[in-house]
C-alpha positions as CSV (number, residue, x, y, z in Angstrom):
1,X,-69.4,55.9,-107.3
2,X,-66.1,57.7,-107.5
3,X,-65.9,60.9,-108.9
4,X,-63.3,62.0,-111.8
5,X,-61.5,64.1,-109.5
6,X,-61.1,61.5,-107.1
7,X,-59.9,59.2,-110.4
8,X,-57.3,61.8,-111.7
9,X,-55.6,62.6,-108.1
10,X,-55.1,58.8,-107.6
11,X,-53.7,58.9,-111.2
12,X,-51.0,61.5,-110.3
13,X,-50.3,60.4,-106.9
14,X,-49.4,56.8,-108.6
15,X,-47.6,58.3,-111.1
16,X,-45.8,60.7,-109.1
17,X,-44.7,58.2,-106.4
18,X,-43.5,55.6,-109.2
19,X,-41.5,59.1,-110.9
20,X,-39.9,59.5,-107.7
21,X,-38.9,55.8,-107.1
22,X,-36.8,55.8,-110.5
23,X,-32.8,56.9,-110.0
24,X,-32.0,60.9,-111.9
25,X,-31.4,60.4,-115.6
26,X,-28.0,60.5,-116.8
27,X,-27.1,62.9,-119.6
28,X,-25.2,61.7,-122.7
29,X,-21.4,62.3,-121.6
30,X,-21.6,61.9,-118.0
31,X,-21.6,58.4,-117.5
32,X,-18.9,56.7,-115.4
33,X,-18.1,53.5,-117.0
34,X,-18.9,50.2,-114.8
35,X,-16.4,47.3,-114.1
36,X,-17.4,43.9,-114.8
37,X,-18.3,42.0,-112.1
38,X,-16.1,40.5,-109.6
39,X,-13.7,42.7,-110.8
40,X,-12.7,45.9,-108.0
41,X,-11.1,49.0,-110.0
42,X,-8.4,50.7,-108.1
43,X,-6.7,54.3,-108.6
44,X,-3.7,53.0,-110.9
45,X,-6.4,51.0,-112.7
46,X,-8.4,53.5,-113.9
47,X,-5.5,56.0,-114.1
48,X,-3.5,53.6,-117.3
49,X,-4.0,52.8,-120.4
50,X,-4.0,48.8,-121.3
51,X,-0.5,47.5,-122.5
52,X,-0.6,44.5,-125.1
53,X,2.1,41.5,-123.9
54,X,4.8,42.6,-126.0
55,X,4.8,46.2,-124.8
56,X,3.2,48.1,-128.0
57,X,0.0,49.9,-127.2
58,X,-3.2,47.9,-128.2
59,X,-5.3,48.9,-131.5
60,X,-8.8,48.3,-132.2
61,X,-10.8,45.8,-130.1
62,X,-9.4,42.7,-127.8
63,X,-11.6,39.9,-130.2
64,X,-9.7,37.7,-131.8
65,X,-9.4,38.2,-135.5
66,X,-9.0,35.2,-138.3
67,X,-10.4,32.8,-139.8
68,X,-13.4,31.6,-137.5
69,X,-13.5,28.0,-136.3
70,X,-14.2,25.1,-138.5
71,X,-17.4,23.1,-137.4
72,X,-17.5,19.5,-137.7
73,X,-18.6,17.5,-140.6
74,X,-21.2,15.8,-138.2
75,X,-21.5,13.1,-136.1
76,X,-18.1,11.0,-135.9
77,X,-18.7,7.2,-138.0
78,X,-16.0,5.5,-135.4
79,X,-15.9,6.1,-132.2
80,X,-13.6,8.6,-130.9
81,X,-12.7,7.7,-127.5
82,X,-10.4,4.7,-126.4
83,X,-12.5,1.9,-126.8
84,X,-11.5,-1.1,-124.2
85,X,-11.8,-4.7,-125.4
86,X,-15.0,-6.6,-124.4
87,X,-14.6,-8.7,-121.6
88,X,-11.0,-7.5,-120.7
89,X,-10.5,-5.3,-117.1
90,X,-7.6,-3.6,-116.2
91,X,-6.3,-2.8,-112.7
92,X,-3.2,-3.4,-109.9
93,X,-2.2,-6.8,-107.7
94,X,-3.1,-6.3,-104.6
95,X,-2.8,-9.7,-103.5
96,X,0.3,-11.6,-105.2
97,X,1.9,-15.1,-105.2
98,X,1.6,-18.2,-107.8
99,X,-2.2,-18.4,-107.3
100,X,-4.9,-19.9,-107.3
101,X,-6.1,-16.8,-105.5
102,X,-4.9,-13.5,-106.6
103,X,-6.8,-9.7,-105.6
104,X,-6.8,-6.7,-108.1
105,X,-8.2,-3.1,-107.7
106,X,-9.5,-1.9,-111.1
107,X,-8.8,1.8,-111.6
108,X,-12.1,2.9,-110.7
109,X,-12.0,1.2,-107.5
110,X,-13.6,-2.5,-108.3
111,X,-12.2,-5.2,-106.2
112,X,-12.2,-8.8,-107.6
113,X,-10.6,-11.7,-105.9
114,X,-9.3,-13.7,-109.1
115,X,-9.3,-17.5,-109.3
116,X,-6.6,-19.3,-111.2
117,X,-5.2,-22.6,-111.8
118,X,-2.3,-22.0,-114.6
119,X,0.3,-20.9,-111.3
120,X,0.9,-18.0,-113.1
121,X,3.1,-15.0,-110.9
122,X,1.9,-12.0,-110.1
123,X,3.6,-9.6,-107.6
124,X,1.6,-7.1,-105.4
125,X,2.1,-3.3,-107.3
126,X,1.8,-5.3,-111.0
127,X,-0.2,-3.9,-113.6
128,X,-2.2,-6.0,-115.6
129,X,-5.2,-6.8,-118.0
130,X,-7.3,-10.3,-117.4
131,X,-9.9,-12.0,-119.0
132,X,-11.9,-12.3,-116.1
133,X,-15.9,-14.5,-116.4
134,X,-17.9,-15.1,-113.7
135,X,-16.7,-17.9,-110.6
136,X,-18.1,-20.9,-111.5
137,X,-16.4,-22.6,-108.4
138,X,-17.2,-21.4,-105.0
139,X,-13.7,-20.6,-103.8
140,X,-13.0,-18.0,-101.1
141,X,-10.5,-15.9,-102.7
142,X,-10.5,-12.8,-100.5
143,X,-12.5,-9.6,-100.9
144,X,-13.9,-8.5,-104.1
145,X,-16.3,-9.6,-107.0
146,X,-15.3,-13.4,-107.2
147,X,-13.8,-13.9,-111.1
148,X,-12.0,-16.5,-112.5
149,X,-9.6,-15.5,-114.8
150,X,-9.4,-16.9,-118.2
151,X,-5.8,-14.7,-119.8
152,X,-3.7,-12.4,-118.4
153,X,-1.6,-9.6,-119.9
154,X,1.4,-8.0,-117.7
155,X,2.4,-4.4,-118.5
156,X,5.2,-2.8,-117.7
């Protein structure tokens, strides 16, 4: 069985161990203020006083003052981003000529080899948009997805 003496010097000995782990207590007035992190404060730092942009000395605090920012109504009724046409891709020739077999690159990298009969022209470099369905006819057309295209819009 332990003894209450035994009890209260294990007490203090905790106690005074976990005391002398903890850093000396700083007095009100003799702080030295920290830098945010990341940020390294040099001699001239510390030694000026801020300067606002346009040269005047700055007054009050640095937050923005104003109205505060309107909050949305809720949740959009029409979509807000660019909404492509169904069945429509756009991309670049990079296989030209007056067909039947044409290549395009779609912008995020797709490669189709096009299939079509009209003998329309299309120059490597052009930009386009094509109605492209799935190849019905098994026609080598190069590399790529195998499409045959059903319209086809130039742009500039």
């Amino acid at each position: 069985m332990i003894t209450f003496s035994r009890t209260a010097t294990a007490t203090l000995l905790v106690l005074g161990l976990l005391t002398g782990c903890s850093g000396p207590t700083v007095t009100q007035g003799n702080s030295v203020p920290v830098p945010p992190s990341g940020a390294t404060p040099t001699a001239s730092s510390t030694a000026r006083s801020p300067v606002a942009p346009d040269g005047s000395e700055p007054t009050g605090s640095s937050v923005p003052t104003g109205a505060p920012p309107s909050r949305p109504a809720g949740i959009p009724k029409t979509p807000t981003d660019i909404v492509h046409t169904a069945g429509w891709t756009e991309g670049t020739i990079t296989r030209g000529g007056t067909g039947p077999c044409y290549g395009m690159v779609t912008f995020d990298g797709v490669a189709y080899a096009m299939y079509s009969d009209t003998g329309i022209k299309l120059a490597k470099g052009d930009h386009i948009r094509a109605r492209l369905a799935p190849a019905k006819l098994r026609i080598d057309c190069g590399e790529g997805i195998p499409v045959s295209v059903g319209a086809i819009q130039h742009f500039p």
